[in-house]
C-alpha positions as CSV (number, residue, x, y, z in Angstrom):
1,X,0.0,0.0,0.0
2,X,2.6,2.5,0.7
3,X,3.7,2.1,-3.3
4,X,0.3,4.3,-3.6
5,X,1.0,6.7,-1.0
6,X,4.2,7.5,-2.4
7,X,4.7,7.2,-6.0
8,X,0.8,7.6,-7.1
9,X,-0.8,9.9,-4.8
10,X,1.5,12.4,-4.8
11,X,0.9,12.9,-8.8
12,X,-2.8,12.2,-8.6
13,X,-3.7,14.9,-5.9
14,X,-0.7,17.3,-6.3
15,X,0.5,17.1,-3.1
16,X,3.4,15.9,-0.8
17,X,3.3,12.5,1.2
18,X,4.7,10.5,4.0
19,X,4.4,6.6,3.8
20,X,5.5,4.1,6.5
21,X,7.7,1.8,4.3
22,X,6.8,-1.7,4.0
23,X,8.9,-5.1,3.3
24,X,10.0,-4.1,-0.5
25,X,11.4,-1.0,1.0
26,X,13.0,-2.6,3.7
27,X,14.6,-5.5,1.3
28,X,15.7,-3.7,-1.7
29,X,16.2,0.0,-0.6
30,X,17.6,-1.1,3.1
31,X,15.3,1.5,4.7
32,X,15.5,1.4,8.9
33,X,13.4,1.7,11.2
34,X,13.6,5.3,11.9
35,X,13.3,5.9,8.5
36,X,9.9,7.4,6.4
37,X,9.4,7.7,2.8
38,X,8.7,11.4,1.6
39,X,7.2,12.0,-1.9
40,X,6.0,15.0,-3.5
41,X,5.1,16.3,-7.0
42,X,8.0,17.2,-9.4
43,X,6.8,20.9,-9.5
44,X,8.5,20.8,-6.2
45,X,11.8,19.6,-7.1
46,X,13.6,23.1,-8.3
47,X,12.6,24.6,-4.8
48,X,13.3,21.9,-2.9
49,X,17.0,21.7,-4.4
50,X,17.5,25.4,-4.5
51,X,16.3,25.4,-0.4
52,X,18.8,22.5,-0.2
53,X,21.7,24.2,-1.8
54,X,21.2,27.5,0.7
55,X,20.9,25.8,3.4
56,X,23.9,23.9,3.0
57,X,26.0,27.2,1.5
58,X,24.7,28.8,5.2
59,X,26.1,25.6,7.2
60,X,28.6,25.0,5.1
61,X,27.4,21.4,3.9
62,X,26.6,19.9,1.7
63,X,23.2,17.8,1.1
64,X,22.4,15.2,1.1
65,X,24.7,14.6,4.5
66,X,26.9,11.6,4.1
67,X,25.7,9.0,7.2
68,X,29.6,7.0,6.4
69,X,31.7,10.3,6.2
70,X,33.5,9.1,9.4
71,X,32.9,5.7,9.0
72,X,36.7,3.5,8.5
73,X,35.5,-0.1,7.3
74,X,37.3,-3.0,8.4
75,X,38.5,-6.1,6.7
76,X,37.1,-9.5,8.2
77,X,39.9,-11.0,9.9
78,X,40.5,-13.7,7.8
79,X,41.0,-10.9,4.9
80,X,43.6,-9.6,6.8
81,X,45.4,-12.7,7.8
82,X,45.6,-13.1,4.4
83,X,46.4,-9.8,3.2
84,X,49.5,-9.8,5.4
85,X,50.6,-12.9,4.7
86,X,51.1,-11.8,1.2
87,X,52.5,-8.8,2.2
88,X,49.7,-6.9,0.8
89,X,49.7,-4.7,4.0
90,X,51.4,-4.3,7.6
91,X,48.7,-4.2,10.4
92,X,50.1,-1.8,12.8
């Protein structure tokens, strides 16, 4: 149902939505818990993006904010075992 909330309803009565997000959204789009979906008619998009980019110029950010930007993945340690063995890397 919230397919129709967010893609359809939107175009068919000009107006923005919020949908809970069901199992496709949570399967193929990884959407949380905490997280809605937000749809609105296109007519909005040049505001919306021109809001964004002021908003960001006045923080000095960018949008959208990158959840990872201090995130330092890690190798599985069998990945590094390996790695080192063949001197790929040195583990400090």
């Amino acid at each position: 149902m919230e397919c129709l909330q967010a893609l359809y309803a939107p175009y068919a009565v000009d107006a923005p939505r919020i949908a809970i997000p069901g199992m496709g959204d949570r399967i193929f789009s990884m959407t949380q818990d905490d997280e809605l979906v937000v749809a609105f008619p296109a007519r909005f998009l040049p505001a919306l993006a021109q809001g964004l980019e002021e908003a960001g110029r006045k923080i000095g950010a960018r949008y959208p904010v990158t959840f990872y930007q201090n995130f330092e993945p890690e190798f599985p340690a069998p990945y590094k075992e390996t790695a080192q063995r063949l001197g790929l890397f040195d583990e400090d």
